[in-house]
Each structure stands twice: as C-alpha cells, then as structure tokens.
N, C-alpha and C positions, 0 to 999 in steps of 0.2 A: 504493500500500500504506500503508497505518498506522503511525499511529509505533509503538514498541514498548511505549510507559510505557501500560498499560493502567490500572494501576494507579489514575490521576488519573480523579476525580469527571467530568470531561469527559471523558471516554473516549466513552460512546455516542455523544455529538455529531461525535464526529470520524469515525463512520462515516457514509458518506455514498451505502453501497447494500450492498445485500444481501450482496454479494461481501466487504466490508472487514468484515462482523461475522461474514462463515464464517473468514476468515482469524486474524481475534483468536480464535474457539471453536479452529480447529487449534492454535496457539500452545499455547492451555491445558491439551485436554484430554488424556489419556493416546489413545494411535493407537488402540487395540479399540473405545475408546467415538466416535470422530470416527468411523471409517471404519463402525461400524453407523450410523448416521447419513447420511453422505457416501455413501455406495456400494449399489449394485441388486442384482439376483440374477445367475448363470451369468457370462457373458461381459458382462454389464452394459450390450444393444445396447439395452433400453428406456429408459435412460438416455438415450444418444444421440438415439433415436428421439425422446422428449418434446421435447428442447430443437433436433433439428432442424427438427422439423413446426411448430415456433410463429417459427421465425425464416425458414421457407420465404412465411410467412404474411405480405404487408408491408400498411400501412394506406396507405390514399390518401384525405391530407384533401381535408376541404371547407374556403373560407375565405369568411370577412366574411359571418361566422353571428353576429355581437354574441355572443363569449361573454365579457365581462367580470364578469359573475355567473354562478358556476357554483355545481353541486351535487352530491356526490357519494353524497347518500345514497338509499338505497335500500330497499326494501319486499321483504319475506320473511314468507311464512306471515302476513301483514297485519299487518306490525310494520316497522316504519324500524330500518334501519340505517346508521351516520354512514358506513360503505364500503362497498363490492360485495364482502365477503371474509369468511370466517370460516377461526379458524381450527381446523386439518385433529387429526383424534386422532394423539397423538405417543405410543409405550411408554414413552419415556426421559427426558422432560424434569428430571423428579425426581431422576437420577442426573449430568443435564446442571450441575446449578446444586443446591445445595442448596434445598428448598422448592420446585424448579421447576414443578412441575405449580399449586399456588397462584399463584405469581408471574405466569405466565403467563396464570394465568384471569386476574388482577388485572387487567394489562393489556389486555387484551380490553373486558372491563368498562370499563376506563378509555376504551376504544376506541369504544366502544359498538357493537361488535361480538359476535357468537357465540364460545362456545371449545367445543371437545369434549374431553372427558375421554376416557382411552384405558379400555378393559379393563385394559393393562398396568402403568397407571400407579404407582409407588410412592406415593400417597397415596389415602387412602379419598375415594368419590365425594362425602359423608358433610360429609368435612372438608373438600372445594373448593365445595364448594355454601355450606358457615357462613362460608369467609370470601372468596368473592367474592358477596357478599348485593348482588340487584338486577341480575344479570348475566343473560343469554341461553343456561344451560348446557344441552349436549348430550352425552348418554353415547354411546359406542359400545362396539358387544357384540360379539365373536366367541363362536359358541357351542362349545361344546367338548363332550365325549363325556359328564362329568356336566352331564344336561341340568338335577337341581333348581339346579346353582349357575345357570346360565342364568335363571332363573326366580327364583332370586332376586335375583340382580343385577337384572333387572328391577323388579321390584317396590320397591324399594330406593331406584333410580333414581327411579321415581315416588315416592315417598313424600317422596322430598330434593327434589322439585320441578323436575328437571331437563325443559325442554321439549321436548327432542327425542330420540329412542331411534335411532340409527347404526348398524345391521347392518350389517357387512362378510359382503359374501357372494364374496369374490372369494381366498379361503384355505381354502377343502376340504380340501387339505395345506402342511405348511412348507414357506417357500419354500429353493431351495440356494444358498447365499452361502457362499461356499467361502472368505471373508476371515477372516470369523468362527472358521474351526476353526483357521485359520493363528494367528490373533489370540489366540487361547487365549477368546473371548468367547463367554457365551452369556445369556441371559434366561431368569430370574433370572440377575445375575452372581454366580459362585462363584468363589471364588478359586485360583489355580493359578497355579505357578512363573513364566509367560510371563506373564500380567496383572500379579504383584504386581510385577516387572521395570518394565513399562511403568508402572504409576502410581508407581513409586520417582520413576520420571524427570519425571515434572510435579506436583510440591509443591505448586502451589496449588490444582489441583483435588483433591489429597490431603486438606490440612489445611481446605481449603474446603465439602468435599462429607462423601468418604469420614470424616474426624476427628470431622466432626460427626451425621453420622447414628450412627454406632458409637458417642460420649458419650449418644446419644436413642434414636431404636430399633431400632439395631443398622447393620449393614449392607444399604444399599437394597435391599429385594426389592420383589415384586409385591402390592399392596396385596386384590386382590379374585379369590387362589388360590383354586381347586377343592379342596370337602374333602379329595376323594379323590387329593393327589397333585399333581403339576404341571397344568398346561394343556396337552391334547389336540385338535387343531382336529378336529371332528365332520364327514368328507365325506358323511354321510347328510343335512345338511341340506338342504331344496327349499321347495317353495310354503307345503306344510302347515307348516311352520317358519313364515315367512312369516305366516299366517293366525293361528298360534295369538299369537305379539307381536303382533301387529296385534290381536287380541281382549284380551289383555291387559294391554299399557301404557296408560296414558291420555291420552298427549299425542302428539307426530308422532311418526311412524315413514320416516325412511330407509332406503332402500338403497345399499350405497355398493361400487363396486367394478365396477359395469354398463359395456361396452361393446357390446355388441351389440342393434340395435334392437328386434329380438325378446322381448329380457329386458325393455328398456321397455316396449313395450306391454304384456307380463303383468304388469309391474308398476303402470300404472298401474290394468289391470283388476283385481290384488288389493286395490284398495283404500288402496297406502300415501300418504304425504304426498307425498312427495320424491324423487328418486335422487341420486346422485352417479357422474357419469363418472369413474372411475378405473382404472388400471393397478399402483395401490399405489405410484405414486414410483418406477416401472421396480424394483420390490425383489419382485416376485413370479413371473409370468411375464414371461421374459426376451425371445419374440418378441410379446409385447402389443402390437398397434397404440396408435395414440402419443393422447393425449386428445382432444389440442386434431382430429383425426382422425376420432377417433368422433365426435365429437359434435355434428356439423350432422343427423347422419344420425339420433341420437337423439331431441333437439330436434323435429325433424318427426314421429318413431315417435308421442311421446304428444300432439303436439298442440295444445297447451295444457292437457292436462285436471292438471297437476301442474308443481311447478318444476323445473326439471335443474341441478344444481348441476356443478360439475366441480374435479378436483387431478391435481396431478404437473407440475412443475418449474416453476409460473409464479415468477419469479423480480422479474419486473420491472412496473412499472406497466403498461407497451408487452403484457404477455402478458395480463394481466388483462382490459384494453377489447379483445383481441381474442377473448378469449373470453363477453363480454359481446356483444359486435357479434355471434356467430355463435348468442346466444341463452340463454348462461348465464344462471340469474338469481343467482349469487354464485359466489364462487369459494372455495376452500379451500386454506389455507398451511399448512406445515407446517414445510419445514425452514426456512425463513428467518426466521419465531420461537421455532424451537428456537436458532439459532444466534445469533438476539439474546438468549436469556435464559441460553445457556453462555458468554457474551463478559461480562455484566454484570450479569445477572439479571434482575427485575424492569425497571428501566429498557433493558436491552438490548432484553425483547420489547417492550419499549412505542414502542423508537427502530425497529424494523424494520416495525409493523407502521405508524408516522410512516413512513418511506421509501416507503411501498408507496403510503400514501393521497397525497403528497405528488406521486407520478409519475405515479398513475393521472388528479389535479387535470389536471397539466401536458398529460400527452398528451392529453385530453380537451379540452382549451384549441387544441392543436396541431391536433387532428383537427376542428374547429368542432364541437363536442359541448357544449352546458352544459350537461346533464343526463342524469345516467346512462342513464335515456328515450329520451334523442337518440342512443343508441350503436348503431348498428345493421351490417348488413351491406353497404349502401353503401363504408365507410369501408373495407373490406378488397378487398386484389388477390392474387392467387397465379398464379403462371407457368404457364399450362395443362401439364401433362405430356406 
C-alpha cells in the first residue's frame, strides 16, 4: 500500500500498479463518487466474471526468441500507436479531478495514444479537442430519445475534428446499481442531504474539485445535455440508426458494447470501421459473458474485414497481451486512468497509463514477443473445462 502523504510532487511515482493509484483515488474521493466508478450493476457477478475469465487465461512463453529490442507500438485505422491501448469513454473524469476530462486527453496525447471523450462528460467536446491539439480524439455517443441532439453532437464532433465516432449500442435502458440510490448519487450530481454529508468528509476533493468549479461554472454537470430535459437512452435504436451515423459523420464509426458474433458480422456488413467487445465494465448487464470470453468467437465472426477492439477490467499488462494474442487489435482502459487522474490529475493519468505500457514491454519480453506482431495465440493455455 502507499504511503499516505499524497500530497508530495512524487506521489505518482510511488504508484507502482494500477491497484496503488485506485487506492490513493478511494482515500480522496467522497464514497458516491468512488463507488460509481468502483462498482457494476445488480449483484455485481460481471465484475467477477471479467476478472475471472482473464486470470483463468494463463500465457505459456516461448524462450530464446532475441527479444532484447522490443516494440510496443502498434497500427490502428493505418496510424501507429506508441501502445496497444486507448483509452475507454469515462462520464466522470471531470468530477474525478478538476479539468479531468482535459487532463486526461492531455495525457493520452502525451501517450501517443487514443482518448475518447464520453457523451457525459463535464467538459465541451469543443474544449478537449482546442487543448489537446494533435491528439487521436474519439467521441462517443449514446443516443437518447431527442434524436436532433444526437445529430448534433454528431456533426459537432466532426466539425472539432474528432476521428472516430463511438456508438455505445449496449444501453437500450439504465443500467440498476442499487449503490447509487443508497449513495444518494446520480448523473448529473444534484445535491442532497447524504452526498453533501459525504463530500463534508473528504476536503480535498471539496476544495479541489467541487470549490472550484462553483468559483467557474458552477457545479459539475453534463457538458453536451439534450435541449429537451435530461438524457433519455432511446431502446428504438437498430441498424437504421446505425446506417444513418454511418452516412453522416465523416470519419470512423464504432460500435462499442458487441458481444455476440452475430452482431459482428452485421456489423461489419453495415459498413462501420470498428467494434468494441464490451460488457460496459460489468456496470450494465449483470449476467454478461465476460470479454476477454466473447471475443475469440468474435475475432473469427468478421474475419479480418475490420479491427475488434475490446474493455472491461484489463487491469494489468498480463490482461492486455492476452487479449492481443487472442486477436484484439487494441484495447481500451478506463478505470485505471480515471483513477490515475482522481489520485493526481494530469500526471496521475499519465503514470497509469506508464504502468500499463511498462508491463505490457515486460510481459512481452517474458513471453518471447518483440513485437506486438509476435503476440499471438500460441503464447496462451487454458484448462480444458
């Protein structure tokens, strides 16, 4: 565990995985804002489920492969990138850290990695695109019942230059996180007896976060609200959804939230860029099969004719190259650079997503891999069931 004096300029550096910079964000933040972060939906077994099925997964290197030069970067959409990672759309980073959703791109950028911006985000897509200039930005959309804001957010997102468009089609309805109503928490946060209780109790994300957005502008909400009202997740969306973003952004189109191989192939016959394997971070449906699960079987659905991306709980470099070996062509992080940029900000997400690229070097060295190229299916064993 960490020391406590967070405080000190070295602080990032003394994290030294993933785990020691969620434990400095708990420290800080008030318990509604960690645990929407920290925790899944229902009984929480997709949780479980993610981080069981990747540690059921073990690797069996190869040796006296000469990897004394390695390389970890990688090719996406016919562009390099310095890791096999991008990271995942987070609602909260902005309420994590003051500026977070910035900070984070920042780092990304510094990464030479991908960031996605959430739909939820507290900061305009607007303002993350003017001051991470040069970065790899990716919007993500959920569409909700006013389809023009849909439609404008779109067009928006193209106009700020943003490369890649992020359909979450895996949220038809809210998901039930039954922490949330205990916690007094909801998106937008509104403030209520039980929340203002809990952020009395942690000061520095008080005078940190909250003091300073309320001196500027105001207290954190949702930067890219439906005119009419809160955000509504629309379950009439389908193909034709689908088809009409696909005719109207102008750069990639995503789909992110696919596990079944069926949806793959229609999606690679609609036309889009991309998919992403995901279960939402076990935070949606609670009996989800687990990623790292679906997605040999996906992999195969399209064939090659498009890349498969995949998220939800890789936490380690070890989770990463086994999801590359089984065909990923990048992965996508989420909480573990939300929780470096509520530990530290800026430099927090920059030290998590160092940790990442640091492990995925080593195990890559360990597995005789020099080259993210070299990571294949070989290198994996699993205990016949």
């Amino acid at each position: 565990m960490l020391q406590r004096d967070w405080r000190s300029p070295s602080g990032p550096a003394r994290a030294l995985n993933i785990a020691d910079l969620r434990e400095a964000a708990r420290r800080r933040l008030p318990r509604a804002l960690f645990e929407y972060v920290d925790r899944g939906a229902e009984d929480e077994l997709a949780l479980g489920t993610n981080r069981s099925a990747l540690d059921r997964l073990k690797i069996r290197p190869r040796v006296l492969r000469g990897v004394a030069a390695r390389s970890t970067e990688a090719m996406l959409f016919g562009r390099p990138m310095e890791l096999p990672i991008a990271v995942a759309p987070t609602a909260v980073a902005g309420t994590l850290w003051h500026d977070g959703d910035v900070l984070s791109a920042r780092a990304a950028v510094a990464a030479g990695i991908p960031y996605t911006l959430s739909t939820f985000s507290v900061t305009s897509l607007e303002r993350v695109a003017q001051a991470a200039p040069g970065g790899r930005l990716w919007f993500q959309l959920y569409v909700s019942t006013d389809r023009d804001h849909m439609r404008s957010l779109v067009d928006r997102a193209g106009h700020a230059g943003y490369e890649a468009l992020v359909l979450t089609v895996d949220g038809p309805v809210a998901p039930k996180r039954e922490y949330n109503v205990r916690n007094g928490f909801h998106m937008p946060i509104t403030l209520n007896p039980r929340l203002v209780w809990d952020v009395a109790l942690h000061p520095r994300w008080l005078m940190g976060v909250a003091a300073r957005h309320q001196l500027g502008t105001g207290f954190p909400s949702m930067a890219h609200p439906p005119a009419r009202g809160v955000h509504q997740a629309d379950p009439s969306i389908d193909w034709d959804t689908v088809q009409e973003l696909r005719d109207r952004f102008p750069g990639k189109l995503l789909l992110k939230g696919i596990l079944h191989p069926e949806d793959a192939r229609l999606a690679a016959s609609a036309g889009v860029d991309g998919i992403v394997v995901s279960n939402h971070g076990g935070r949606s449906l609670d009996a989800a099969i687990a990623t790292i699960d679906a997605l040999p079987d996906i992999v195969a659905a399209v064939d090659s004719r498009l890349p498969v991306l995949v998220d939800s709980a890789f936490q380690r470099g070890s989770d990463i190259v086994k999801a590359l070996a089984l065909g990923a062509a990048a992965v996508l992080v989420g909480r573990s650079v939300l929780w470096g940029v509520a530990s530290f900000g800026e430099p927090g997400a920059r030290r998590s997503i160092q940790i990442l690229g640091e492990e995925i070097d080593r195990v890559m060295a360990q597995a005789g891999c020099a080259r993210i190229q070299d990571i294949a299916s070989e290198i994996l064993w699993q205990r016949p069931s």
